[in-house]
DOLO-84875 format. One record per residue: residue number from 1; residue in three letters; z, y, x of N, C-alpha, C in turn. Coordinates in nm, 4 decimals, always signed. Layout:
residues N
- NUM; ala; Z; Y; X; Z; Y; X; Z; Y; X
...
This chain:
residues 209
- 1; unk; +4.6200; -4.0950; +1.1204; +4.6335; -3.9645; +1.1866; +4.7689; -3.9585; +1.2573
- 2; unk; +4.7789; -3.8918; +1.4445; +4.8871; -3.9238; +1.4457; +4.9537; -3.8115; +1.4290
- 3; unk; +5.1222; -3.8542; +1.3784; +5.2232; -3.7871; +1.3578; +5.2820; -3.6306; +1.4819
- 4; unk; +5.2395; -3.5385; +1.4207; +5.2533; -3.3928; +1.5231; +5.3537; -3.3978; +1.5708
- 5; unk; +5.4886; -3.4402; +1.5029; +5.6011; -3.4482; +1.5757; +5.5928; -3.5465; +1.6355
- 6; unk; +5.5451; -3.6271; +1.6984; +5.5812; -3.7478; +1.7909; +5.4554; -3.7171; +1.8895
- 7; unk; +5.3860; -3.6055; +1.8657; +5.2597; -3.5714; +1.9936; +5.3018; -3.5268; +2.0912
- 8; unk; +5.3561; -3.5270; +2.2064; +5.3898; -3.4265; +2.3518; +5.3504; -3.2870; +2.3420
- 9; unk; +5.3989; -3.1890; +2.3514; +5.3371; -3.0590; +2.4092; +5.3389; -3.0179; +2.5485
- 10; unk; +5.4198; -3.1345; +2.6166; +5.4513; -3.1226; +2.7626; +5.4571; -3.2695; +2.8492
- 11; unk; +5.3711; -3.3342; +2.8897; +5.3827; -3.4305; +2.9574; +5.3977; -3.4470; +3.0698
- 12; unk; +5.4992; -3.4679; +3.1526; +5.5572; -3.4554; +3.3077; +5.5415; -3.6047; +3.3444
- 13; unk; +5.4592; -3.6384; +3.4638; +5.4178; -3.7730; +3.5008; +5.4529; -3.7864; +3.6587
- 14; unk; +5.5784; -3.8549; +3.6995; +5.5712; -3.8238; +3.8585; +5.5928; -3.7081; +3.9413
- 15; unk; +5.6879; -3.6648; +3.8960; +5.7163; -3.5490; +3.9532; +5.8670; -3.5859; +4.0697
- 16; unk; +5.7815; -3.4538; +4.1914; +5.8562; -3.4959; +4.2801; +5.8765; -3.3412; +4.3795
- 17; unk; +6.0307; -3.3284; +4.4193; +6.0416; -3.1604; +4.4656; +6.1631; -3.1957; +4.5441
- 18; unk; +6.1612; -3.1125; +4.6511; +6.2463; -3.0560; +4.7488; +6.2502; -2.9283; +4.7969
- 19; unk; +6.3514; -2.8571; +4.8075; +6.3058; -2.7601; +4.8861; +6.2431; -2.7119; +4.9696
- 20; unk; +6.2556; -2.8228; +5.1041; +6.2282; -2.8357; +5.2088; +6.2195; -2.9708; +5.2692
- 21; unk; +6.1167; -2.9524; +5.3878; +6.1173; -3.1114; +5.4140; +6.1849; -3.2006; +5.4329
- 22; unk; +6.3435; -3.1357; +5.5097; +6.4624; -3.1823; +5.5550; +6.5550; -3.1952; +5.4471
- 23; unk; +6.4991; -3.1779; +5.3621; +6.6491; -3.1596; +5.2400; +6.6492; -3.2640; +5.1374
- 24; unk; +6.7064; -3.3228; +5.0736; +6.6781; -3.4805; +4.9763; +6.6467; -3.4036; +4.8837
- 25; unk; +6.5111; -3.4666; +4.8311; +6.4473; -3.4331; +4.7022; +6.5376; -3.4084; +4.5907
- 26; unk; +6.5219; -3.3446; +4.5019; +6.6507; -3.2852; +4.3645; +6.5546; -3.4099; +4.2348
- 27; unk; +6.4014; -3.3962; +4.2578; +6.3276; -3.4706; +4.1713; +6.2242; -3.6107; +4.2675
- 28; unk; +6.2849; -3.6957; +4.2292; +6.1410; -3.8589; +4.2621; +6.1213; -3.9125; +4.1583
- 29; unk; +5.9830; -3.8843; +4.1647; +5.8855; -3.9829; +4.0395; +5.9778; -3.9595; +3.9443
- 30; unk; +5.9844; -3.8354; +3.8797; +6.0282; -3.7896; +3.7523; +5.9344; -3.7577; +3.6020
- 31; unk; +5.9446; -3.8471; +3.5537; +5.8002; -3.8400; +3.4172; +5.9627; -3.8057; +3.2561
- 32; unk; +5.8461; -3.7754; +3.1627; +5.9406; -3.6751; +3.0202; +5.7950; -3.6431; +2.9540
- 33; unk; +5.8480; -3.6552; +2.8653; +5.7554; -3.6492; +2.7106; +5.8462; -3.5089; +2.6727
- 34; unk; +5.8077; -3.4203; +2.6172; +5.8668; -3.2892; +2.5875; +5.8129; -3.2574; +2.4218
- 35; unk; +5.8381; -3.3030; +2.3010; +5.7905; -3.3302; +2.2072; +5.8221; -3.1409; +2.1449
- 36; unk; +5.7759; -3.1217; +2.0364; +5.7696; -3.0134; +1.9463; +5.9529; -3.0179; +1.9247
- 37; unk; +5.9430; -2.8857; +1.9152; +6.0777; -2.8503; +1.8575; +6.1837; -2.8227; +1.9986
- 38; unk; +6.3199; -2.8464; +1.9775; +6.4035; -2.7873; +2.1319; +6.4434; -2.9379; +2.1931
- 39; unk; +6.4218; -2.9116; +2.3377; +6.4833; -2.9941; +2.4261; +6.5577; -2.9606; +2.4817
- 40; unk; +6.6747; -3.0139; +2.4993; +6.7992; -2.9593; +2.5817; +6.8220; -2.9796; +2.6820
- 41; unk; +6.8667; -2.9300; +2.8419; +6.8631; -2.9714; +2.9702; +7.0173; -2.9924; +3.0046
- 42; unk; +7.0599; -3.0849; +3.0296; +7.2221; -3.1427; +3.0645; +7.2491; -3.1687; +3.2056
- 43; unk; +7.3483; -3.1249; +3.2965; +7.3493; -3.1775; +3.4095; +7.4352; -3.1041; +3.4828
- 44; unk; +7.4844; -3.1478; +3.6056; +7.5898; -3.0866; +3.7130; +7.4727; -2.9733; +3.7979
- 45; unk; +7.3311; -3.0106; +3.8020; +7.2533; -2.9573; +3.9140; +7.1102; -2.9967; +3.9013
- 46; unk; +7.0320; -2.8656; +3.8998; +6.8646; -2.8793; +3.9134; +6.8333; -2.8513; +3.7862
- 47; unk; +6.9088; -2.7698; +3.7266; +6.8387; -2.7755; +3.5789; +6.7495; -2.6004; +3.5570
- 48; unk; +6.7978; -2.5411; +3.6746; +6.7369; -2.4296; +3.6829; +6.6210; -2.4647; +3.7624
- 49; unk; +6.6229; -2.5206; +3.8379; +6.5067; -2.5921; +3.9248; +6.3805; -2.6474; +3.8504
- 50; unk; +6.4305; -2.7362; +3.7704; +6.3521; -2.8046; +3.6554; +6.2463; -2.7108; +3.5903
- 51; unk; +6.3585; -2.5885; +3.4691; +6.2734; -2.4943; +3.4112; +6.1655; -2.4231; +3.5416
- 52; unk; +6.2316; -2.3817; +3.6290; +6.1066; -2.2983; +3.7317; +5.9772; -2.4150; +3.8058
- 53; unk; +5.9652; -2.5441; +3.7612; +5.9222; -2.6449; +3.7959; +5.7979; -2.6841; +3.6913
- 54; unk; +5.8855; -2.6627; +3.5161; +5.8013; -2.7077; +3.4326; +5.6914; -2.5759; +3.4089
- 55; unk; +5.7851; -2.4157; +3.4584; +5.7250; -2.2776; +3.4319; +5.5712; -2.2842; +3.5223
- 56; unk; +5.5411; -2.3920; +3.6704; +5.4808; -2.3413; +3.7637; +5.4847; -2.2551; +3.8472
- 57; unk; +5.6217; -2.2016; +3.8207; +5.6797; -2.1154; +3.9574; +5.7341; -2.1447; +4.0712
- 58; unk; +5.7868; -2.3048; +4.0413; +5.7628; -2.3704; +4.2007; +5.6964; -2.5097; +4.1420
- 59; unk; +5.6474; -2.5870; +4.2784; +5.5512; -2.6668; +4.2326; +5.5495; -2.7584; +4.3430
- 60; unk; +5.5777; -2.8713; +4.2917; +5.6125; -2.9904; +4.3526; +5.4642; -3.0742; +4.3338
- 61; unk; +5.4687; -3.2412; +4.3295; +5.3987; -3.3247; +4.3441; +5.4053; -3.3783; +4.1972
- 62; unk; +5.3124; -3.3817; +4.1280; +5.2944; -3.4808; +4.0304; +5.2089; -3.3902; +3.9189
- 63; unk; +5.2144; -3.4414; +3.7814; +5.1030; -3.4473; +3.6881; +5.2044; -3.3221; +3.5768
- 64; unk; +5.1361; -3.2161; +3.5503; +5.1937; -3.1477; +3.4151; +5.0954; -3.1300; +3.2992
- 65; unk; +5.0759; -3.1867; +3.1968; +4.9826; -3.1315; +3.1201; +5.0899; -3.1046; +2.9692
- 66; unk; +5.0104; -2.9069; +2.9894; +5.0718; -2.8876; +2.8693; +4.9335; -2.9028; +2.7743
- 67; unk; +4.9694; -2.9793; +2.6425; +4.8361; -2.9520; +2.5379; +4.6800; -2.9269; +2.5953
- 68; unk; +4.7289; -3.0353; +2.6880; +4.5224; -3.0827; +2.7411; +4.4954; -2.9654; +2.8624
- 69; unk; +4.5867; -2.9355; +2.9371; +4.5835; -2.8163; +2.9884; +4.6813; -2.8731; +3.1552
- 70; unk; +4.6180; -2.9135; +3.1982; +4.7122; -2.9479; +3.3773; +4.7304; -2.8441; +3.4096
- 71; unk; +4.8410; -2.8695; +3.5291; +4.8712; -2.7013; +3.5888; +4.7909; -2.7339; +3.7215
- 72; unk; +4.7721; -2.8655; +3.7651; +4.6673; -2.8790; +3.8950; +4.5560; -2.8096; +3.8841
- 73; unk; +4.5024; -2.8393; +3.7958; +4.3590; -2.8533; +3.7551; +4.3413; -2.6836; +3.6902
- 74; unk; +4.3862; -2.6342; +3.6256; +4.4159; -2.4785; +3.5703; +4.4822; -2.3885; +3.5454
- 75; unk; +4.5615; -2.3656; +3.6690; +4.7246; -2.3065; +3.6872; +4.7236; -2.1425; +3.5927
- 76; unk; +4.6085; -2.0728; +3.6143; +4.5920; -1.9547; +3.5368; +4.6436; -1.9976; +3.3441
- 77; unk; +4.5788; -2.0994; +3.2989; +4.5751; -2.1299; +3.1423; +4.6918; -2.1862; +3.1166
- 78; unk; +4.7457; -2.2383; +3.2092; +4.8882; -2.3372; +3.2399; +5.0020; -2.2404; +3.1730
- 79; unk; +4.9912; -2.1080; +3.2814; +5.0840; -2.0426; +3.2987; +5.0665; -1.9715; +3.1501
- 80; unk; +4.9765; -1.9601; +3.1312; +4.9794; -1.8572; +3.0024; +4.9910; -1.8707; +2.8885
- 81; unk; +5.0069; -2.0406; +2.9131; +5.1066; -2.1202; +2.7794; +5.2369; -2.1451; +2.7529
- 82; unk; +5.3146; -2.0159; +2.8829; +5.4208; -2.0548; +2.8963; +5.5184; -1.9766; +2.9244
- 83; unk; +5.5952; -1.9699; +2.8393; +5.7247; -1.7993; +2.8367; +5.8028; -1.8391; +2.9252
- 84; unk; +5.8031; -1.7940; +3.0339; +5.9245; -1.7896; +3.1233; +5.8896; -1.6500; +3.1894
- 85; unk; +6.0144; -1.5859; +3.2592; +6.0580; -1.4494; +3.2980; +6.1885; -1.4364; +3.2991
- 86; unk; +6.2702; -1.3579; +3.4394; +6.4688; -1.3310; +3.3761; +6.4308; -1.1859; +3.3513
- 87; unk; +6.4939; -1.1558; +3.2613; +6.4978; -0.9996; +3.2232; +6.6230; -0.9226; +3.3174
- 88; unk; +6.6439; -1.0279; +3.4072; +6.7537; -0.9733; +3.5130; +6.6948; -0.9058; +3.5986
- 89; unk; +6.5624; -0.9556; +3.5814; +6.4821; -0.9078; +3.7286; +6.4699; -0.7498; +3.7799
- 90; unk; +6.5330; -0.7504; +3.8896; +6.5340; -0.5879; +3.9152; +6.3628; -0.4913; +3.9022
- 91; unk; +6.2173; -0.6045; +3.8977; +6.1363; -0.5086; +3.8685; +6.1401; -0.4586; +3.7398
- 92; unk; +6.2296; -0.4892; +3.6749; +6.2328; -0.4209; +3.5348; +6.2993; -0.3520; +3.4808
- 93; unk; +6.4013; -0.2722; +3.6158; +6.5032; -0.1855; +3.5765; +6.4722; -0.1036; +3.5030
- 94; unk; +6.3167; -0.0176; +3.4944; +6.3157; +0.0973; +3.5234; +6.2275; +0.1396; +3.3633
- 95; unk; +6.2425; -0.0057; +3.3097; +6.1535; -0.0032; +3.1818; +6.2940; -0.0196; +3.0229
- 96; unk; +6.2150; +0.0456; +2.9280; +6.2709; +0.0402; +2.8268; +6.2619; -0.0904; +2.7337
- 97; unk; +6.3628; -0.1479; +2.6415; +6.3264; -0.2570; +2.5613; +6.1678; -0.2612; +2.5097
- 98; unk; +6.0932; -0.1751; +2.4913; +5.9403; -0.1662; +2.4537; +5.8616; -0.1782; +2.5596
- 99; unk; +5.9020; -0.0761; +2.6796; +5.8227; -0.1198; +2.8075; +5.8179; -0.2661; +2.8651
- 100; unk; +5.9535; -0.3254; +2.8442; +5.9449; -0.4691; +2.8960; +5.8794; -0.5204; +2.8327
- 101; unk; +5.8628; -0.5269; +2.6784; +5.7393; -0.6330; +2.5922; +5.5431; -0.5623; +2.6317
- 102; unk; +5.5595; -0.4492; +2.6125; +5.4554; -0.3857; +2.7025; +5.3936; -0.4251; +2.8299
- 103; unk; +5.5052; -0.4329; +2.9315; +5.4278; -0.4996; +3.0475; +5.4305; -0.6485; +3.0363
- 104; unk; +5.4753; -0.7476; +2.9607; +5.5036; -0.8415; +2.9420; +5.3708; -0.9215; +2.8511
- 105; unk; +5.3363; -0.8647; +2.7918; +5.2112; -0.8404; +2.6797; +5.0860; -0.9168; +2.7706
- 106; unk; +5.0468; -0.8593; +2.8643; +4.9313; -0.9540; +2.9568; +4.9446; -1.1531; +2.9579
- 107; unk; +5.0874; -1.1347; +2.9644; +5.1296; -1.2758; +3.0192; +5.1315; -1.3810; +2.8973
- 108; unk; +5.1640; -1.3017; +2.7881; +5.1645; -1.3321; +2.6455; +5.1000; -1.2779; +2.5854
- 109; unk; +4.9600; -1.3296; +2.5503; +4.8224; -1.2507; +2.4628; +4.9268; -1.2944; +2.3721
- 110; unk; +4.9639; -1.4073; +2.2763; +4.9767; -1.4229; +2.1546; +5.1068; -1.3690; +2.0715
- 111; unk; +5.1490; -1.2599; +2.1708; +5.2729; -1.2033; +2.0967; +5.2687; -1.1286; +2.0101
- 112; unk; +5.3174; -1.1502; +1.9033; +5.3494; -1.0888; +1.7711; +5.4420; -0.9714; +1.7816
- 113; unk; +5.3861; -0.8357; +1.7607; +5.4176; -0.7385; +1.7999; +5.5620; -0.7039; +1.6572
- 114; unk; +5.4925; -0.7472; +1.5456; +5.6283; -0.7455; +1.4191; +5.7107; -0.8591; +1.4413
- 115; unk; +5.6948; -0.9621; +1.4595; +5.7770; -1.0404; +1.5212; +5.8951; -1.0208; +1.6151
- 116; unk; +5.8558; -0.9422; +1.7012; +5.9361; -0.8798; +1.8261; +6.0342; -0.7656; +1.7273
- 117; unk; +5.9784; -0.6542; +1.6397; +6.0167; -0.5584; +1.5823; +6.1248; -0.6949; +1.5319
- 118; unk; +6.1463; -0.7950; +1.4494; +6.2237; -0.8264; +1.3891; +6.3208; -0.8987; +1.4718
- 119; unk; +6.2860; -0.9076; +1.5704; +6.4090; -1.0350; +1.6914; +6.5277; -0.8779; +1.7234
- 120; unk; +6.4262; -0.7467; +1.7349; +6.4930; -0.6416; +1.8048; +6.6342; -0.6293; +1.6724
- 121; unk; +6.5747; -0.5846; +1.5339; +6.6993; -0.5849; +1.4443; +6.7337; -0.7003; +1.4603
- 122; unk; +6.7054; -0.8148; +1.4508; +6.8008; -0.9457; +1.4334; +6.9370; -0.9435; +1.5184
- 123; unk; +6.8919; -0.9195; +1.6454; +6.9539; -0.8793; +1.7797; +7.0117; -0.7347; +1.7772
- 124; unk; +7.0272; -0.5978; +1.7038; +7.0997; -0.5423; +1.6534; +7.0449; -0.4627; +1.7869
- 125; unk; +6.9758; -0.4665; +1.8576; +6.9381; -0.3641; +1.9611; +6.8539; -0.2175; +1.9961
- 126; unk; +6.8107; -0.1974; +1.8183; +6.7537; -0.0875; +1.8204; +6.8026; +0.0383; +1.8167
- 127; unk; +6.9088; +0.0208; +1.8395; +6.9468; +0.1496; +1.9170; +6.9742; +0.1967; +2.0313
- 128; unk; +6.8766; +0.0767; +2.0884; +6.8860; +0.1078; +2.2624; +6.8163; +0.1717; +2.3170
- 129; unk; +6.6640; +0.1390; +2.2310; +6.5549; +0.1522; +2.2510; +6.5247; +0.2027; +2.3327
- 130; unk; +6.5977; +0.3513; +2.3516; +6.5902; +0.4904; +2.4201; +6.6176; +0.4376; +2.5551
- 131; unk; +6.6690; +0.3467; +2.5975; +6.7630; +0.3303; +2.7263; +6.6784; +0.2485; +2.8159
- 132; unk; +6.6303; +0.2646; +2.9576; +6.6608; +0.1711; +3.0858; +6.7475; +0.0709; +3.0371
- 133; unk; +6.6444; -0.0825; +3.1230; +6.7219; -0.1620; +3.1032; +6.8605; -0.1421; +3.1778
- 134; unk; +6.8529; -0.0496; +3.3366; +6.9313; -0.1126; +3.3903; +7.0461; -0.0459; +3.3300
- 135; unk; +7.0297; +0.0475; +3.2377; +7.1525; +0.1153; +3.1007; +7.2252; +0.0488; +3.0375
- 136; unk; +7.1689; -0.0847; +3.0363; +7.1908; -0.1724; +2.9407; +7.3340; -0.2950; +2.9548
- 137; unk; +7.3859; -0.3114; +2.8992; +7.5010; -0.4595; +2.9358; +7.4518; -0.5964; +2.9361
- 138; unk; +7.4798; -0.6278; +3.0342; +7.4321; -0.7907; +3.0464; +7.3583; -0.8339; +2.9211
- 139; unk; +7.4457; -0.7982; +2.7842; +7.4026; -0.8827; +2.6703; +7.2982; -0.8088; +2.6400
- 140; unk; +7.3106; -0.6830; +2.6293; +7.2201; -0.6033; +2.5544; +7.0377; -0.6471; +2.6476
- 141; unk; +7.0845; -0.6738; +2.7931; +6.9233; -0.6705; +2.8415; +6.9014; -0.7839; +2.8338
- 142; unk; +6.9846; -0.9048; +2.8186; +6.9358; -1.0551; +2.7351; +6.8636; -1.0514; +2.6489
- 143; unk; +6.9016; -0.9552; +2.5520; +6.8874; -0.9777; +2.3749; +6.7573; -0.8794; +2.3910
- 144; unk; +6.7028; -0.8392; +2.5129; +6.5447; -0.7325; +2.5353; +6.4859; -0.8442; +2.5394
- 145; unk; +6.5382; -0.9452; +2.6605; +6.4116; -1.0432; +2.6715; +6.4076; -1.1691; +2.5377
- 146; unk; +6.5125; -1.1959; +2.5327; +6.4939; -1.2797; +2.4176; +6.3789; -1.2573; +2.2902
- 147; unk; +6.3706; -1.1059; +2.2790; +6.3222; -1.0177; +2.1421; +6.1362; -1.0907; +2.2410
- 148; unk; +6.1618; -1.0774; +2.3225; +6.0049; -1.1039; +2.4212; +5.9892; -1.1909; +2.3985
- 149; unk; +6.0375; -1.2898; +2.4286; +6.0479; -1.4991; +2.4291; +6.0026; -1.5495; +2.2738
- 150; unk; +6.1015; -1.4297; +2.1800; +6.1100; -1.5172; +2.0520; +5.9637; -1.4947; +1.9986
- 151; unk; +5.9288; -1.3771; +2.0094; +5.7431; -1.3479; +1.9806; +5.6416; -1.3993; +2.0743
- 152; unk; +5.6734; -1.4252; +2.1361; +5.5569; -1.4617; +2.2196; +5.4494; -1.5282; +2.2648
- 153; unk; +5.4834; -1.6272; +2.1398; +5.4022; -1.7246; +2.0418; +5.3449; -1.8504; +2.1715
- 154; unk; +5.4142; -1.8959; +2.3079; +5.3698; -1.9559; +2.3657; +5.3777; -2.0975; +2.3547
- 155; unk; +5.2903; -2.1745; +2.3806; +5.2949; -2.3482; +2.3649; +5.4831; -2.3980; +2.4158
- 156; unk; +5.5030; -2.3413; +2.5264; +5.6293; -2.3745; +2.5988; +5.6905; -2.2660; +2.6531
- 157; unk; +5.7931; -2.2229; +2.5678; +5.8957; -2.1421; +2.6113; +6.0310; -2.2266; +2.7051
- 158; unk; +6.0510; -2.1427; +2.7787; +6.1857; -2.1915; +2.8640; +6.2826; -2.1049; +2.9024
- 159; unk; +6.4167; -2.1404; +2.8660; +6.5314; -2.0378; +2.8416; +6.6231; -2.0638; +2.8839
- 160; unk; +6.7024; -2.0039; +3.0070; +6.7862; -2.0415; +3.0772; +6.8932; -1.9574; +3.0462
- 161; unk; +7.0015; -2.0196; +2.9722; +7.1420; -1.9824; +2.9632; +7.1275; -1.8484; +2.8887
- 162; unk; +7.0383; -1.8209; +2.7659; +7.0195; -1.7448; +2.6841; +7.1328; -1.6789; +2.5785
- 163; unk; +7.2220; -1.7347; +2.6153; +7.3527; -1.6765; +2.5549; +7.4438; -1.6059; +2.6199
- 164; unk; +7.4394; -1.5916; +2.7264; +7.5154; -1.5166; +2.8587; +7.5303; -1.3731; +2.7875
- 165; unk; +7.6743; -1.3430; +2.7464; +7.6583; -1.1969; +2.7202; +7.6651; -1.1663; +2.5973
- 166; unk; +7.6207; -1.2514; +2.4963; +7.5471; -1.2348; +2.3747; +7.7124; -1.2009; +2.2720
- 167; unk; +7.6830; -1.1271; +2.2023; +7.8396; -1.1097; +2.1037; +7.7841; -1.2337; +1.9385
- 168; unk; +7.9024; -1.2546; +1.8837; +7.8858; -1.3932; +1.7769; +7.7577; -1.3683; +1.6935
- 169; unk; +7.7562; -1.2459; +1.6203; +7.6279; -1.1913; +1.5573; +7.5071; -1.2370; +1.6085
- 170; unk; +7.4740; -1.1966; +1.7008; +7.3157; -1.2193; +1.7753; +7.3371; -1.3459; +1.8344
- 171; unk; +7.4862; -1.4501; +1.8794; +7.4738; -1.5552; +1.9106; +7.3819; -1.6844; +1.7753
- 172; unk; +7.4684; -1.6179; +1.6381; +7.4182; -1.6877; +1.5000; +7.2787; -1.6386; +1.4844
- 173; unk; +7.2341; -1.5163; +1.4784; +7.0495; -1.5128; +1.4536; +6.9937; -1.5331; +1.6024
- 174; unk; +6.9940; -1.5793; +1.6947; +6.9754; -1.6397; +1.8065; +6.9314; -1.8157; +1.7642
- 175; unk; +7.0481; -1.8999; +1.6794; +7.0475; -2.0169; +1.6892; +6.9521; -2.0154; +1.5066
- 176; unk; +6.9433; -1.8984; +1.4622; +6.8762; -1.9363; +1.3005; +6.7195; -1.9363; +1.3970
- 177; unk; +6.6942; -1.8259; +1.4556; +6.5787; -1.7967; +1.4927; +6.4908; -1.9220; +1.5641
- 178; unk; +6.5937; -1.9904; +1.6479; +6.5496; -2.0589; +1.7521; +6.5138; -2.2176; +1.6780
- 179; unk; +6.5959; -2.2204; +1.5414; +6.6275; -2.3325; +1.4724; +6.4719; -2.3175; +1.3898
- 180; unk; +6.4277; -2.1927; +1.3444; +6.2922; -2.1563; +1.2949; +6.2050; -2.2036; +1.3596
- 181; unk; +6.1459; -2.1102; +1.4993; +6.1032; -2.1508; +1.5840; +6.0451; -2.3228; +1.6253
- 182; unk; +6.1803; -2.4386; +1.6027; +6.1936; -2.5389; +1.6343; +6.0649; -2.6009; +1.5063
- 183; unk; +6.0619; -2.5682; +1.3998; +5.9150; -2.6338; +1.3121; +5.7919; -2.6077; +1.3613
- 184; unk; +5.7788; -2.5507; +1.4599; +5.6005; -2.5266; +1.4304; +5.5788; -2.6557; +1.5449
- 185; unk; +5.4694; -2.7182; +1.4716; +5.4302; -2.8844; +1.5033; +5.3603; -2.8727; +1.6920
- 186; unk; +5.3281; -2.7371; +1.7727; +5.2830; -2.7499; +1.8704; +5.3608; -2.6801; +1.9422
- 187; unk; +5.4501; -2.6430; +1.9363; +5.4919; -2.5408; +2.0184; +5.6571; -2.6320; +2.0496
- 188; unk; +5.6821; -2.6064; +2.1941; +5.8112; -2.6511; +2.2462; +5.9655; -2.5631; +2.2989
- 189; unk; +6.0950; -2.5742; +2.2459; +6.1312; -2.4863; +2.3384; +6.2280; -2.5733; +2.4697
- 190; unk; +6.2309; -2.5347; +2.5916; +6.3255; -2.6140; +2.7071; +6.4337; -2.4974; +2.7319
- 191; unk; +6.5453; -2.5501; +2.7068; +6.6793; -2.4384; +2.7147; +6.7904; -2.5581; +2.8056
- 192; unk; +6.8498; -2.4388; +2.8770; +7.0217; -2.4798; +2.9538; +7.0799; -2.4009; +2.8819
- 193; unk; +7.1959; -2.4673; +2.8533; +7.2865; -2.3868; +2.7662; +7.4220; -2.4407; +2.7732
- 194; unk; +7.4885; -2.3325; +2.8464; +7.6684; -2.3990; +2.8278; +7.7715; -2.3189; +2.7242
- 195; unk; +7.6809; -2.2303; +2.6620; +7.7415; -2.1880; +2.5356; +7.6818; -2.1621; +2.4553
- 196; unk; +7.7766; -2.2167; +2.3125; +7.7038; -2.1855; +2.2059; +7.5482; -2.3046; +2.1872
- 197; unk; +7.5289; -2.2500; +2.0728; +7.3940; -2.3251; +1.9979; +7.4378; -2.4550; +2.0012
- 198; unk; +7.5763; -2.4890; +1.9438; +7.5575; -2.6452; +1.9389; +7.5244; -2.6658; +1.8091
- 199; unk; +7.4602; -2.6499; +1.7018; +7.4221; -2.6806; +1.5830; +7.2625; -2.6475; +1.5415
- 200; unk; +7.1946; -2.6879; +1.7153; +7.0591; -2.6526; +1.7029; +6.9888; -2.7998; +1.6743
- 201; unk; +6.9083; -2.7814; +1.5929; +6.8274; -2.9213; +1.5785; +6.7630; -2.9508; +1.6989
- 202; unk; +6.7518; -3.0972; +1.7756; +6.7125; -3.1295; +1.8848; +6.6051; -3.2108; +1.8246
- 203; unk; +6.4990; -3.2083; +1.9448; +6.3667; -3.3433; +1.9166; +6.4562; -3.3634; +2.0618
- 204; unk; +6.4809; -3.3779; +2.1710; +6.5370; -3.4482; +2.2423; +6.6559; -3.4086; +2.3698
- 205; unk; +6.7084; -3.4811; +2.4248; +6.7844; -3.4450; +2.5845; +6.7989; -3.4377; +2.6440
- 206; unk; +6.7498; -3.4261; +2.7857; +6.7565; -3.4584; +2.9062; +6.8624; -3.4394; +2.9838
- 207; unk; +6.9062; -3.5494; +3.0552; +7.0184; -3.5333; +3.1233; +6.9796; -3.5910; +3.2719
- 208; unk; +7.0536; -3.4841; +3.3555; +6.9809; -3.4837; +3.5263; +7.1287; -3.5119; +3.6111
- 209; unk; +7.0495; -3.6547; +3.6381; +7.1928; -3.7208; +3.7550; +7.2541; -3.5893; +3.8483
C-alpha cells in the first residue's frame, strides 16, 4: 500500500508562463511534486506568480493535477479544491469578519463553520466581529481571512505572506494551527513567507531562480 505521505496532492508537469508574448517567460517546463503537509516558496521573484498559477487564476501551458482532478480538463472542480483569495481585496470592504466567511462559503463547500469559530478566538479577533473589514488594521483583516483559509477544509490551500501585520500571539497559534493542519495525509499547504513560521514542519522547498 502506498505511503500517503509520499502521494502528491499537487502534480505540476511542464509548466510554462509569461506575461506577455514579448516578455521572457518567469516559468519553462517547470514540473514539482507538492506532497501533504507545507511547502515553502523561496526566491528573489515569481513566487506570487507561482501561487496565482498553481490557484488557476492565471494559466499558463502545462499539466496541473490536483488529486485526479486537472485544471485543463475541469477548471470548475480544480478551483474548488483550492483556498486562495487576498482579504485585501477591496470587494470585501464592505463585509464583516462573518460576511467574508459567508460569501466565501460557495467557494469552500467543505468549511467547517466551528472550525472557523475557533481560528476567530485563536486569532483573538472576536471582538471585531461588529466591524467592516475596511475598519479593520492590516493585521486584524489578515487574521479574517486566515480564520477562512484555516477552515476551509480544501485539498490545496495557498498563502501568501500570511503574517503581514500579525502581532506574536496570533503569529504562535498561526504556526501551532498551520503545524496541525500540516498531518492530514491529503491535504497541502503552499505559503511565501518572509516572516516568522520558521519552526514549521516542512514536507518540502521550492526555491525559484
Amino acid at each position: 500500500m502506498p505511503d500517503p505521505a509520499s502521494t502528491p496532492v499537487l502534480t505540476v508537469r511542464g509548466l510554462c508562463f509569461a506575461y506577455a508574448p514579448d516578455q521572457a517567460p518567469l516559468f519553462t517546463d517547470w514540473s514539482a511534486d507538492l506532497l501533504p503537509g507545507i511547502t515553502r516558496i523561496e526566491g528573489e521573484s515569481g513566487k506570487t506568480t507561482l501561487l496565482r498559477l498553481l490557484a488557476g487564476e492565471l494559466r499558463g501551458r502545462g499539466d496541473l493535477n490536483l488529486l485526479g482532478t486537472r485544471l485543463d480538463s475541469d477548471e470548475a472542480a480544480y478551483r474548488l479544491a483550492v483556498c486562495w483569495f487576498d482579504p485585501r481585496d477591496a470587494a470585501f470592504d464592505a463585509l464583516t469578519p462573518e460576511g467574508l466567511m459567508q460569501a466565501l462559503r460557495p467557494r469552500f463547500p467543505a468549511l467547517d463553520t466551528a472550525a472557523w469559530q475557533r481560528h476567530l478566538r485563536g486569532l483573538d479577533l472576536e471582538q471585531h466581529l461588529h466591524k467592516q473589514l475596511y475598519m479593520l488594521s492590516t493585521g486584524s483583516r489578515r487574521k479574517a481571512g486566515l480564520a477562512v483559509a484555516l477552515s476551509a477544509g480544501c485539498a490545496l490551500t495557498l498563502l501568501d505572506e500570511p503574517t503581514g501585520g500579525l502581532d506574536a500571539p496570533s503569529l504562535a497559534y498561526l504556526e501551532d494551527a498551520l503545524t496541525e493542519a500540516a498531518q492530514h495525509p491529503q491535504r497541502a499547504t503552499v505559503l511565501v513567507c518572509s516572516r516568522g513560521l520558521e519552526a514549521l514542519p516542512l514536507a518540502g522547498t521550492i526555491r525559484l531562480d
